[in-house]
Backbone as JSON, one array per atom type, in Angstrom:
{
  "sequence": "XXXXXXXXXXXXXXXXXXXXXXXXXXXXXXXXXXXXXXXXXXXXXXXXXXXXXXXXXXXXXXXXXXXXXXXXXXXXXXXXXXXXXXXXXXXXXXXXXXXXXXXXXXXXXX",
  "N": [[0.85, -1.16, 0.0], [0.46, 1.84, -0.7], [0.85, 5.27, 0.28], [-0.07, 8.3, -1.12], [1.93, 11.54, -1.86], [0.12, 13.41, -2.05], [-2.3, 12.88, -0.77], [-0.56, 13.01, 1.82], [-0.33, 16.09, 2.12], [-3.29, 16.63, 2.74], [-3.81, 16.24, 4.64], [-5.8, 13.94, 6.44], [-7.08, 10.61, 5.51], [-9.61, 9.94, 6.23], [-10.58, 12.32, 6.49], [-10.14, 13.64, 3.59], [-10.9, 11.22, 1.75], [-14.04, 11.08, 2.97], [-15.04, 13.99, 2.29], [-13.93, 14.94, 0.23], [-14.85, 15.49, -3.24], [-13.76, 15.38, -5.26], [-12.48, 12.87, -6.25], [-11.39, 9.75, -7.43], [-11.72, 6.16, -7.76], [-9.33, 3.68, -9.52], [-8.52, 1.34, -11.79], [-5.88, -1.35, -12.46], [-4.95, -4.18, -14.62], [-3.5, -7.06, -13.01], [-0.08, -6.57, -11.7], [1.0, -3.06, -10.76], [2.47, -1.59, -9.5], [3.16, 0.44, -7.87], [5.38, 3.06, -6.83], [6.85, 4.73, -3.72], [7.96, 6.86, -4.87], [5.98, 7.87, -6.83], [4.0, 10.32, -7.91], [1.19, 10.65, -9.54], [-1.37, 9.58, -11.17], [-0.91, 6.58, -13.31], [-1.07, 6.1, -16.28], [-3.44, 4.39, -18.48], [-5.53, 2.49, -17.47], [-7.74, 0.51, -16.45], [-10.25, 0.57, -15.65], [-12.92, 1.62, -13.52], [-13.91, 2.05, -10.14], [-15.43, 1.7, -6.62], [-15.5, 3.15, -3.99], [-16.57, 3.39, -0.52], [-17.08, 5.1, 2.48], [-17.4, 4.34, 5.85], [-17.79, 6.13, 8.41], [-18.98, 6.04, 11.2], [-17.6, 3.14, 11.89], [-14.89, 3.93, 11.12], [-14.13, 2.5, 8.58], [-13.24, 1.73, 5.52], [-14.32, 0.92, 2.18], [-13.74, -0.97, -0.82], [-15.11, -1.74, -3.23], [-16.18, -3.29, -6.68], [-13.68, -3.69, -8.11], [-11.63, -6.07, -9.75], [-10.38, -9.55, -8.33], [-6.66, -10.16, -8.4], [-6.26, -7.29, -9.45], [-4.85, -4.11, -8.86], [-5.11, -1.41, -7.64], [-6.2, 2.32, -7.08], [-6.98, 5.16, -5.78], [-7.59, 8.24, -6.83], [-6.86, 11.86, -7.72], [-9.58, 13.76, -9.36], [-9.66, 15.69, -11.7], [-6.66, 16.78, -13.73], [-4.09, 17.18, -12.52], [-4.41, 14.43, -11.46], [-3.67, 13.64, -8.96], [-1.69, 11.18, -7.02], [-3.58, 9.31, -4.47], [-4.1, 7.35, -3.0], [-2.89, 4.11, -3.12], [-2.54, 0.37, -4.24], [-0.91, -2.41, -4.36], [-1.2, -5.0, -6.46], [-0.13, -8.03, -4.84], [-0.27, -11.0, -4.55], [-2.46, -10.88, -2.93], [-5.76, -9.73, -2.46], [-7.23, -6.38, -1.36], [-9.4, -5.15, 0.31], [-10.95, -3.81, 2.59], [-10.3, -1.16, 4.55], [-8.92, 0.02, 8.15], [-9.18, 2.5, 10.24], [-7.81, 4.37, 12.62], [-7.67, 6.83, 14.16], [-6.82, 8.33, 15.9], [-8.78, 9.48, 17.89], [-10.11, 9.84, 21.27], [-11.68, 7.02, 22.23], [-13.74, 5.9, 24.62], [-13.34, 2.34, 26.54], [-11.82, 1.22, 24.62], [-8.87, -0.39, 23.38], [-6.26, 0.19, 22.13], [-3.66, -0.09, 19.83]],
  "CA": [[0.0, 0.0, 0.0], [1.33, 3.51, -1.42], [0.2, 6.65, 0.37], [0.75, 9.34, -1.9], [2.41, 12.89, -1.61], [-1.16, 14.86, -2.16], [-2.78, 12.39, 0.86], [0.05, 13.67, 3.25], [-0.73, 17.29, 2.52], [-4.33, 16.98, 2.83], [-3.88, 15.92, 6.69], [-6.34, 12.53, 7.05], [-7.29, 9.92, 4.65], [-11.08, 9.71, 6.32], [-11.2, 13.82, 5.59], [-10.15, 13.6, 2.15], [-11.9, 10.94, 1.47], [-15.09, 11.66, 3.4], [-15.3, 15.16, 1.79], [-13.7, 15.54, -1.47], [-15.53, 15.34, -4.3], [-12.91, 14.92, -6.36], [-11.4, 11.79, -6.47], [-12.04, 8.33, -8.21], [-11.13, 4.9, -7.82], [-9.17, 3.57, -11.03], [-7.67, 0.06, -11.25], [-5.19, -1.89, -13.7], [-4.57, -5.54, -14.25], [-2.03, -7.44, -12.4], [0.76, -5.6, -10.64], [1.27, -2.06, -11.49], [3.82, -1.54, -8.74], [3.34, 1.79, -7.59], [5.92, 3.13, -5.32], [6.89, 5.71, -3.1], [8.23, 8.26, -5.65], [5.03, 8.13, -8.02], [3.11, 11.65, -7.75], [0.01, 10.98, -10.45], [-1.66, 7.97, -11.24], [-0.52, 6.37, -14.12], [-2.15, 5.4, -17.51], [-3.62, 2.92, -19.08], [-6.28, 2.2, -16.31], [-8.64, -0.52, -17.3], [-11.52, 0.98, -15.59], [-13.0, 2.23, -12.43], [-14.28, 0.77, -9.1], [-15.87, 2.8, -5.87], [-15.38, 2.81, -1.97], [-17.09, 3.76, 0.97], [-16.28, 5.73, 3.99], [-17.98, 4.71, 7.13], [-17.36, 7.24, 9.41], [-19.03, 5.12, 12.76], [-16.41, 2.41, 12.36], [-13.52, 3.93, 10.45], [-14.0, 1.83, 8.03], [-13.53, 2.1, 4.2], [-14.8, -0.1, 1.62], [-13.38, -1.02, -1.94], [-15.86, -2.4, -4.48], [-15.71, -3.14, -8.31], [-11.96, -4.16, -8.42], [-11.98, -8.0, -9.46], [-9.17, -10.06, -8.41], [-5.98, -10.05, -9.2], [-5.83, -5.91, -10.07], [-4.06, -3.33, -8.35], [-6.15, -0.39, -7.47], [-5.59, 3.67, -6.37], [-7.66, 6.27, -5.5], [-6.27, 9.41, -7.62], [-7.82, 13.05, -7.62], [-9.89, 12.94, -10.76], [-8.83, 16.52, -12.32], [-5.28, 16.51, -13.71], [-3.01, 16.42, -12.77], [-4.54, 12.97, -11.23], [-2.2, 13.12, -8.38], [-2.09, 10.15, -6.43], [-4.17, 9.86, -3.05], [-3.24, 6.1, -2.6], [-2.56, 3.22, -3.9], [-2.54, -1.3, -3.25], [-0.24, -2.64, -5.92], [-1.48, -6.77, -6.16], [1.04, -8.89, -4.64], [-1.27, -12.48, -3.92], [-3.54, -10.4, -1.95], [-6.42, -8.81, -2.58], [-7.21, -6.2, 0.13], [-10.77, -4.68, -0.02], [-11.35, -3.16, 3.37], [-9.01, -0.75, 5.54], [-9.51, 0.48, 9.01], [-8.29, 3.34, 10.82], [-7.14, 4.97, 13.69], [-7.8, 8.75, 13.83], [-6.45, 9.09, 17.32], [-9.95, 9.97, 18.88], [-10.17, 9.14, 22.38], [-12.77, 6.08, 22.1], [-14.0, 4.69, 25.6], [-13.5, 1.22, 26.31], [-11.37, 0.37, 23.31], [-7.89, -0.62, 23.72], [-5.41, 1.17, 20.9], [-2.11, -1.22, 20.2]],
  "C": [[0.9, 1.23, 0.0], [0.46, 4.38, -0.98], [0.39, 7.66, -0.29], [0.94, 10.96, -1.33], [1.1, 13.5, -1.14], [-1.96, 14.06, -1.09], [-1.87, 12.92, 2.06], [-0.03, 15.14, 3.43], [-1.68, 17.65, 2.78], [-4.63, 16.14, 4.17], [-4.65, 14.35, 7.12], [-6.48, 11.89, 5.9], [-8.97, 10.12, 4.95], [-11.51, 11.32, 5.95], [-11.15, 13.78, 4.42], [-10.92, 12.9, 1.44], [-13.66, 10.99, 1.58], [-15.67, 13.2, 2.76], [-15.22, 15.72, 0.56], [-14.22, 14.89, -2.34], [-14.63, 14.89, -5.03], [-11.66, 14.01, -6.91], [-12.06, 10.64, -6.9], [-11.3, 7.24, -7.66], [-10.78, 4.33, -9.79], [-8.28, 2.54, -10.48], [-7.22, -0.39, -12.48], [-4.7, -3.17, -13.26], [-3.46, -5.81, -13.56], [-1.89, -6.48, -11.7], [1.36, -4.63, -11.14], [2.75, -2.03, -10.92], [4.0, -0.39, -8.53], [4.33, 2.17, -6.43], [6.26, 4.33, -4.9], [7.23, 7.1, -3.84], [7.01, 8.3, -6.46], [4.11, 9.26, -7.32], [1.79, 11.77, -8.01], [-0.06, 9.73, -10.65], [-0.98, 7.77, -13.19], [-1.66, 5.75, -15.04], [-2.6, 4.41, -17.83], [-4.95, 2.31, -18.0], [-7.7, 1.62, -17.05], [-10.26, 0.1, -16.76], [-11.64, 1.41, -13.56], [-13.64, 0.94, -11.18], [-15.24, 2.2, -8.12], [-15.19, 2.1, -4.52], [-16.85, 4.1, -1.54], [-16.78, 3.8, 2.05], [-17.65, 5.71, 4.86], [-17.62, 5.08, 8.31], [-17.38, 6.96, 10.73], [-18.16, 4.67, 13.09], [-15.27, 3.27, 11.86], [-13.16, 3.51, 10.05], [-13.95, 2.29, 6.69], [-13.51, 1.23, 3.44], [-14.19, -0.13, 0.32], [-14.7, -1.73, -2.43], [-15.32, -2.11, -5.77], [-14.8, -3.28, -8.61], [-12.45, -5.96, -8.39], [-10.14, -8.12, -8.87], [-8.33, -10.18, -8.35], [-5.5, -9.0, -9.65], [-5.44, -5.16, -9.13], [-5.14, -1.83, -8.47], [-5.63, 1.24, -6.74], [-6.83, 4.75, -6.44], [-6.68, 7.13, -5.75], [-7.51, 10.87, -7.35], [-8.21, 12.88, -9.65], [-9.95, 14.25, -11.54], [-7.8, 16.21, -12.48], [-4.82, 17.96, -13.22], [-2.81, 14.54, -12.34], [-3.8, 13.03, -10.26], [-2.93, 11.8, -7.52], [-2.25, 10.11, -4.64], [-3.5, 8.41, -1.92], [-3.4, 5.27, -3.2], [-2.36, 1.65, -3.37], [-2.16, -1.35, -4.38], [-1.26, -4.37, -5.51], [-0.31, -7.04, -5.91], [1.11, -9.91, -3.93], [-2.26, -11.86, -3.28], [-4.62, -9.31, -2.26], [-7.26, -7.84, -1.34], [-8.3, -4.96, -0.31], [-11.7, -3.7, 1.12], [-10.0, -2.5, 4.21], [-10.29, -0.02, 7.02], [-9.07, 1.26, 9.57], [-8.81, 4.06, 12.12], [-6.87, 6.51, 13.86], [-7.37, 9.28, 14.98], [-7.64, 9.75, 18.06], [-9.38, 8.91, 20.04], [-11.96, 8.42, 22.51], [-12.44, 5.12, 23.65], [-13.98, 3.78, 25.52], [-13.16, 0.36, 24.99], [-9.67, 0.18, 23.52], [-6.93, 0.08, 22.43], [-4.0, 0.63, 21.0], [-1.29, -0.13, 19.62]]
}
């Protein structure tokens, strides 16, 4: 998993995503291999997918990616930069969960 540049200046992943309009899910077969220097999503992108941000848990959802593909949430004006990114590598990984540093009663925080 590739966080990109324009996710660390826009402070959370659940704000950015939760709020901005302007970003897509876009996925490409196999293993793209995105890595830490890549700025903008790259071409060729076989097609799209969606998520969902639930805000209760701190949960976020992938859909519409089969298999096997490598997937990124990009801003969907160009310059496209890249928000983040799951290259494939055996694993397909469809839900994330996070940790926003609230103070949540009765929950333990490793």
């Amino acid at each position: 998993m590739i966080i990109g540049d324009y996710f660390a200046q826009n402070n959370s992943l659940i704000k950015q995503l939760g709020a901005e309009q302007g970003t897509t899910l876009a996925r490409w077969n196999g293993t793209v291999q995105y890595n830490i220097y890549d700025k903008v999503a790259r071409t060729g992108s076989t097609g799209g997918g969606s998520y969902a941000i639930d805000a209760n848990y701190k949960e976020m959802t992938i859909s519409g990616v089969s298999a096997g593909e490598t997937w990124a949430i990009v801003e969907t004006a160009s310059p496209n930069r890249l928000i983040l990114a799951v290259n494939y590598d055996g694993t397909d990984i469809r839900t994330f969960y996070f940790n926003n540093l609230e103070d949540e009663p009765s929950t333990e925080i490793l």
